[in-house]
N, C-alpha and C positions, 0 to 999 in steps of 0.2 A: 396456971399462969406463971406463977414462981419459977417452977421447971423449964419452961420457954423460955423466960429472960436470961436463967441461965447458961440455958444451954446456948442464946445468942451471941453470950458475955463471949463463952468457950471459943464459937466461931470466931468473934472477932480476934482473940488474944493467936489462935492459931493463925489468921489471916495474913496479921502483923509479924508474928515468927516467921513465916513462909516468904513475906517480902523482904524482911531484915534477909534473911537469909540468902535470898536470889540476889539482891545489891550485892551483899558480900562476896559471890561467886563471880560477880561481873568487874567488882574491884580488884579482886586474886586475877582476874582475864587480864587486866589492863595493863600495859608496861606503861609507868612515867616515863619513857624513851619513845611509846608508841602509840600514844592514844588516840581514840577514835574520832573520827574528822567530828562526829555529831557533840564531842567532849567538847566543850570550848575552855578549856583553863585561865583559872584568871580574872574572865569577865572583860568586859567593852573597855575597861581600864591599863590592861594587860599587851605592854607592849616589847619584848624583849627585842634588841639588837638585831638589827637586818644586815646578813654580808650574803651574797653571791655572784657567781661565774660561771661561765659558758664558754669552753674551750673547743675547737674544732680537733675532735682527735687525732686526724687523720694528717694534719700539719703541725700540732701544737700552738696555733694562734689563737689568742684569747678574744671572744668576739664579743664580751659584753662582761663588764669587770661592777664591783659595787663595795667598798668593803671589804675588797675581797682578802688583804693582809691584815684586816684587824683580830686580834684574841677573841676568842668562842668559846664558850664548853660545846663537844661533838657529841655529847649525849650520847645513842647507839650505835651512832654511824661509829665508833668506836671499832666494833664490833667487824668492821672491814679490815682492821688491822689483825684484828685476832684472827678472822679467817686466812689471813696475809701469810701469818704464821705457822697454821695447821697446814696450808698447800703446800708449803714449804717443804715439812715432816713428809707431805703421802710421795711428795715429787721425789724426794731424797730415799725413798723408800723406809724410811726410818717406823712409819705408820701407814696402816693400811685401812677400806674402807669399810672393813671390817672388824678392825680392833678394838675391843671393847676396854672401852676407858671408864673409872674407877671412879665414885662419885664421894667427896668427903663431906663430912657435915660442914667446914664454912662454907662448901660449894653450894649445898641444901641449902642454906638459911640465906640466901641472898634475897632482897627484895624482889616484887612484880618487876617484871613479866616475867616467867618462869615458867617451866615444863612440869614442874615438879617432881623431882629425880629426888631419892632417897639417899642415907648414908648407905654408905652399904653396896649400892646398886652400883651397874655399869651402865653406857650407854655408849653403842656402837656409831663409829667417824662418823660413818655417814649419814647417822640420824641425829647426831651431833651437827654438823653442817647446815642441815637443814632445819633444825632447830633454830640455829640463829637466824636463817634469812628471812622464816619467815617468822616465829614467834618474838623472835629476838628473846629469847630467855636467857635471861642473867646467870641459871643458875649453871647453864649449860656452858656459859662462857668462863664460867672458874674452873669446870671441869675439864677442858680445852686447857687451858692456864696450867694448873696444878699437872695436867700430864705433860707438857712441854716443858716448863720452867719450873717443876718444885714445886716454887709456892706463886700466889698470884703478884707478890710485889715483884719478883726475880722475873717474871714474862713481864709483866709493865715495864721493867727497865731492858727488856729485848725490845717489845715493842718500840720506846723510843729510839732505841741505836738502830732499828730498822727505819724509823722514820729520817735521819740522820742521813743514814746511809740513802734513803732515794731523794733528798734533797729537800724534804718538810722541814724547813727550818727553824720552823717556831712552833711545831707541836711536839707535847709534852702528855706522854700516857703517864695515869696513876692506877690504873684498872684495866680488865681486859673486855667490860660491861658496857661501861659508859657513865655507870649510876654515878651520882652527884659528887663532884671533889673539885674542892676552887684550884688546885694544882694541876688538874687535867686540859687543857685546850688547844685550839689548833684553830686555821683558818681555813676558811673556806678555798684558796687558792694549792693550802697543802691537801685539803679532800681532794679536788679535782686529782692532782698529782698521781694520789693514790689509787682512785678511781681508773685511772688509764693505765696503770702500774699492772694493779691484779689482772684487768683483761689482756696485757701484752704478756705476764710474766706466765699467768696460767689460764690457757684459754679453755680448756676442757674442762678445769675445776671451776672457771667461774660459770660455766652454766648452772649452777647449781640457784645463782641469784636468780634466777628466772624462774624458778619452782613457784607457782601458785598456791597451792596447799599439798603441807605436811599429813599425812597420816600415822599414828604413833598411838599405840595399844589401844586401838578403836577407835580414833578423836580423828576428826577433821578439823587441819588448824590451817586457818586462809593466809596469804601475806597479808603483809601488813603495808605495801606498796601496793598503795590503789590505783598508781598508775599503769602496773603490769595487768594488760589483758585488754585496757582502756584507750591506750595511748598508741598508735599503731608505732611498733618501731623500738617501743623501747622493753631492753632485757633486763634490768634490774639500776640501783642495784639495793641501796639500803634506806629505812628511814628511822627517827632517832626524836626521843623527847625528855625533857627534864627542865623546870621550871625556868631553870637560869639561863638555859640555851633559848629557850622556844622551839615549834618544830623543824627539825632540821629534814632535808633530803636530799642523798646523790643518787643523781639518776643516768642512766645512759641511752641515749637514742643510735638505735642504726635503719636509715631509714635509703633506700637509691647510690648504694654506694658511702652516703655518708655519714659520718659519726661524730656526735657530741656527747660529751660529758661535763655536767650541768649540776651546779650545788646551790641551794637556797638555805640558808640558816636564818633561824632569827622569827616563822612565823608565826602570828598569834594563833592561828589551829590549823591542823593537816589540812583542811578546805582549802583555808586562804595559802595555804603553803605549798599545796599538788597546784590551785588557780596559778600561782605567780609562774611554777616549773613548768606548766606546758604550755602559760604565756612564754614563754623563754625559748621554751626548744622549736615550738611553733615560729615564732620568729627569728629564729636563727638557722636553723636546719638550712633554710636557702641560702646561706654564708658559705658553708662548708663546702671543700673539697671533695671529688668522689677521690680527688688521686693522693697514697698515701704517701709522705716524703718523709715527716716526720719518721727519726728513728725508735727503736723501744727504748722504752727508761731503763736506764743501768742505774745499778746501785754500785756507791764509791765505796771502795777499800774500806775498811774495816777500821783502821787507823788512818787518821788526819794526820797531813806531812808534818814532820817536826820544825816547829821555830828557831830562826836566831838565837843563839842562845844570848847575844847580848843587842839586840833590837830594840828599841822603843815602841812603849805601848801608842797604839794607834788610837785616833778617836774613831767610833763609828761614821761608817760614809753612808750620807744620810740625802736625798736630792727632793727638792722642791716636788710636790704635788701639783698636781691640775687642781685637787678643789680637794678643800680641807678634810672632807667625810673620809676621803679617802684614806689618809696618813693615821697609820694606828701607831703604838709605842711602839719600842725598839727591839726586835728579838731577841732573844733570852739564847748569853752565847754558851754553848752545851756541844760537847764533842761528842761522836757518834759511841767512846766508848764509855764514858761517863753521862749520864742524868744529869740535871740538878735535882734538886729537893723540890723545887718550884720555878716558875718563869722569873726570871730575876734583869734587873738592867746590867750592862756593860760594865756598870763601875758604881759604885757606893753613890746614894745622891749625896749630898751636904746637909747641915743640918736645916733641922726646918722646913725644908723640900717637901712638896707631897709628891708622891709616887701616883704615877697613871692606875688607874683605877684598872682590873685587868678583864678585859673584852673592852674596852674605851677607845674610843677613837681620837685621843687629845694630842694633836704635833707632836713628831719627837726634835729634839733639838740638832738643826741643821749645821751643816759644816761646810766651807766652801766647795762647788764643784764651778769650772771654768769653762767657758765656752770661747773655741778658736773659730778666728774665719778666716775659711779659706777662696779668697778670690778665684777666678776664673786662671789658669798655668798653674796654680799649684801654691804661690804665696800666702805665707800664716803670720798671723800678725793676731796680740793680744785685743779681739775687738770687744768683745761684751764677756762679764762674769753673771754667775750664779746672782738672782733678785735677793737673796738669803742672808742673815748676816751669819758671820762664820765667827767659830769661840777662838780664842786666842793660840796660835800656834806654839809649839814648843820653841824654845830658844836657838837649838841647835836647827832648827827648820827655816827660822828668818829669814834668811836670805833668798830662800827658795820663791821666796810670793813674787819676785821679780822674774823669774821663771817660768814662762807658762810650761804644760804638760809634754804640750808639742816640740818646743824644741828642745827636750831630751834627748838625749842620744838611748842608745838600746833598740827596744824592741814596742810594739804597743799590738793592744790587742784589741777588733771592732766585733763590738758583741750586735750588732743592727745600725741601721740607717733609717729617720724617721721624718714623718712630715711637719711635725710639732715637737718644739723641743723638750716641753713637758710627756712626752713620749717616751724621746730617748735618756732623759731624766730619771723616768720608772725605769727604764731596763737595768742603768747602773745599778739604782737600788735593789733590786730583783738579783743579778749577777752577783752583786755581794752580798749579799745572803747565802743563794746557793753556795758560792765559793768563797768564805770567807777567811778560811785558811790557805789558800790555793793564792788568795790576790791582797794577803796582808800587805804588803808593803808597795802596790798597785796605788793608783793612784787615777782617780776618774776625771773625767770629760767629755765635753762635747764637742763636737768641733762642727761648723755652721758651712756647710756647702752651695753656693749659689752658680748654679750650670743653666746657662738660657734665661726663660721664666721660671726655673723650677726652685724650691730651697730646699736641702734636707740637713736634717742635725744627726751628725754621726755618734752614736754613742762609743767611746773608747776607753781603755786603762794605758795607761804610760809606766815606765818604770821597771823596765820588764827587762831579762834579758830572752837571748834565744830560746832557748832549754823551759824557761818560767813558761814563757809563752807558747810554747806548743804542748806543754804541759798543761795548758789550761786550757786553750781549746778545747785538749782532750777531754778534760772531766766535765768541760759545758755540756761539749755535743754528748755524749755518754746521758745527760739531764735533760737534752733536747733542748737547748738554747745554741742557737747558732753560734761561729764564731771561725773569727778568721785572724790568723796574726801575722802583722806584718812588722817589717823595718821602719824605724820612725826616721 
């Protein structure tokens, strides 16, 4: 009898080893960047930050915006920038899809999700690559890193002058992972960006997002995009998790000709986060164009034009929102050849000031933008300004406020025409971001067109000369923002 209970004690104590032990293999399985839809992190309490966007690729119109400029952590979707970078190497020839890349122990020791690659060991591009799309392994993304850039903070600071250079204005790499860093973020408006970027710049290498399952020394490793397979139409591309994001995903659909590319950040589990995306593409796909016009994303010069060298600092140009969610803080101003440390404001606040909270969506502080009307023949006359109040102008500017935009002499530049002026509003702010070196000393508005029964509000910059302004055109359209410059 003695003998029996022991021997039951034994069963149980292994029973409990054997489950500690499977937990522990499923927890090694799991990326905090990519956990699984049945994981719910958190609990019913757990609601991190919602931004996303739905751009029609094929025009670059944006058909369903949310959030979509406020600060994020990208969590994995990181991980498209680091692929950004490897294409780059195979296209340049510099790396090939067989080069075997060298694995060091930080690269080893990086938390879940992970391949589990040794000191010591290689691992060849192309099962590199596909490591990350679909395992999203971290450890494989230092190894990517450390072979392009040295070490992994010298490729985080390529990664951002590459986001620079295609016009992500406000994301800030610290990793080439994703894994946890309050100095890492981006918006949802720059994923999209991205997301149209890699399929225009490398269309062979981004097949690779559409791999289903990895195979790698025995293992079948599934994506970790549940939409791929499920969703007719759509070929990849990344998905991404970490407490402080919530689950993120960019996805891209081609479905009759047409293509969107579609980012959800923010939700509380991959379920309710794939739910919301293929609510998204499902109702947007009948938006899109089959016809392409939109041109490919160019990336800008390597260096930003140089400044006046005796110019006055400008305040940020900053325009009214449609609805408050919308308006997040102010981008973090960063040249493509330098970083910062961290997303930082424009200018020191004062003392006492709290600083926006970073992924917050709290107003940033407006500045006057004007709006002309222009009667039926062509007369301008100062009719309505910006609902906003504006901070106090420089001294040497005074005089100017009797000045509308319009009757400037020079040049001006029309970056769209819109039905609502909170429209043409957004694009100023949009426009200067992307160019913010390019239209320093630019100067925005609107100007109010009434033809028939129709009204539209022009978005424009004043202040321009010749040369400025067909310069800037340039570098719009190269970003795919329209742009037309005329004689004011």
């Amino acid at each position: 009898m003695i003998g029996t209970r022991t021997g039951a004690r034994r069963g149980l104590r292994w029973g409990a080893c054997a489950l500690a032990l499977a937990i522990a293999i499923v927890t090694i399985g799991t990326d905090p960047a990519d956990a699984r839809s049945r994981r719910k992190r958190g609990g019913s309490g757990y609601h991190p930050p919602y931004a996303a966007i739905v751009v029609d690729a094929n025009t670059g119109r944006v058909l369903h915006a949310a959030n979509a400029d406020s600060l994020r952590h990208p969590a994995s979707i990181t991980k498209i920038m680091t692929l950004y970078l490897l294409f780059e190497q195979i296209e340049a020839g510099k790396l090939r899809l067989d080069t075997p890349l060298p694995v060091s122990a930080h690269a080893a020791a990086q938390a879940p999700s992970k391949l589990g690659v040794r000191p010591g060991q290689t691992i060849e591009v192309e099962d590199a690559i596909k490591a990350l799309v679909t395992k999203s392994a971290n450890d494989v993304a230092v190894v990517i890193a450390e072979a392009i850039g040295g070490t992994e903070d010298e490729f985080a600071r390529m990664m951002t002058r590459k986001a620079r250079a295609l016009g992500m204005t406000r994301t800030v790499y610290k990793n080439a992972s994703g894994l946890p860093d309050d100095g890492q973020v981006t918006t949802a408006r720059d994923q999209a960006l991205l997301g149209r970027a890699i399929q225009d710049r490398f269309p062979r290498l981004y097949r690779y997002f559409s791999t289903l399952t990895f195979h790698y020394r025995g293992r079948a490793i599934r994506n970790h995009n549940r939409l791929l397979g499920n969703v007719p139409g759509v070929d990849g591309i990344k998905t991404g998790y970490i407490r402080a994001s919530g689950f993120n995903l960019v996805a891209s659909l081609r479905r009759d000709g047409r293509h969107l590319v579609a980012v959800v950040m923010g939700g509380p589990s991959s379920r309710s986060r794939d739910a919301r995306m293929r609510e998204l593409l499902e109702t947007h796909i009948r938006e899109a164009s089959v016809h392409r016009t939109a041109p490919q994303i160019a990336e800008a010069p390597s260096t930003p034009p140089a400044q006046p060298a005796q110019s006055a600092p400008r305040q940020p140009i900053v325009v009214a929102a449609a609805a408050p969610a919308a308006v997040s803080a102010a981008a973090p101003a960063v040249s493509d050849a330098v970083p910062p440390p961290e997303p930082a404001p424009r200018r020191p606040a004062p003392p006492g000031a709290s600083r926006a909270k970073e992924g917050s969506t709290d107003p940033i502080k407006p500045i006057l933008v004007k709006t002309i009307a222009v009667k039926r023949g062509g007369a301008q006359g100062a009719d309505v300004t910006a609902s906003v109040a504006a901070p106090s102008e420089p001294r040497g500017r005074a005089r100017q406020a009797d000045r509308t935009p319009a009757s400037r002499g020079g040049w001006v530049i029309q970056v769209g025409a819109f039905a609502a002026e909170t429209e043409a509003k957004d694009r100023l702010k949009t426009v200067q971001n992307v160019a913010k070196n390019i239209l320093a000393s630019a100067e925005p508005f609107t100007e109010r067109v009434v033809k028939r029964d129709a009204t539209l509000y022009r978005a424009r910059f004043a202040g321009l000369d010749r040369e400025e302004a067909e310069a800037a055109c340039k570098y719009l359209k190269r970003n795919d923002i329209a742009c037309l410059a005329l004689k004011n």
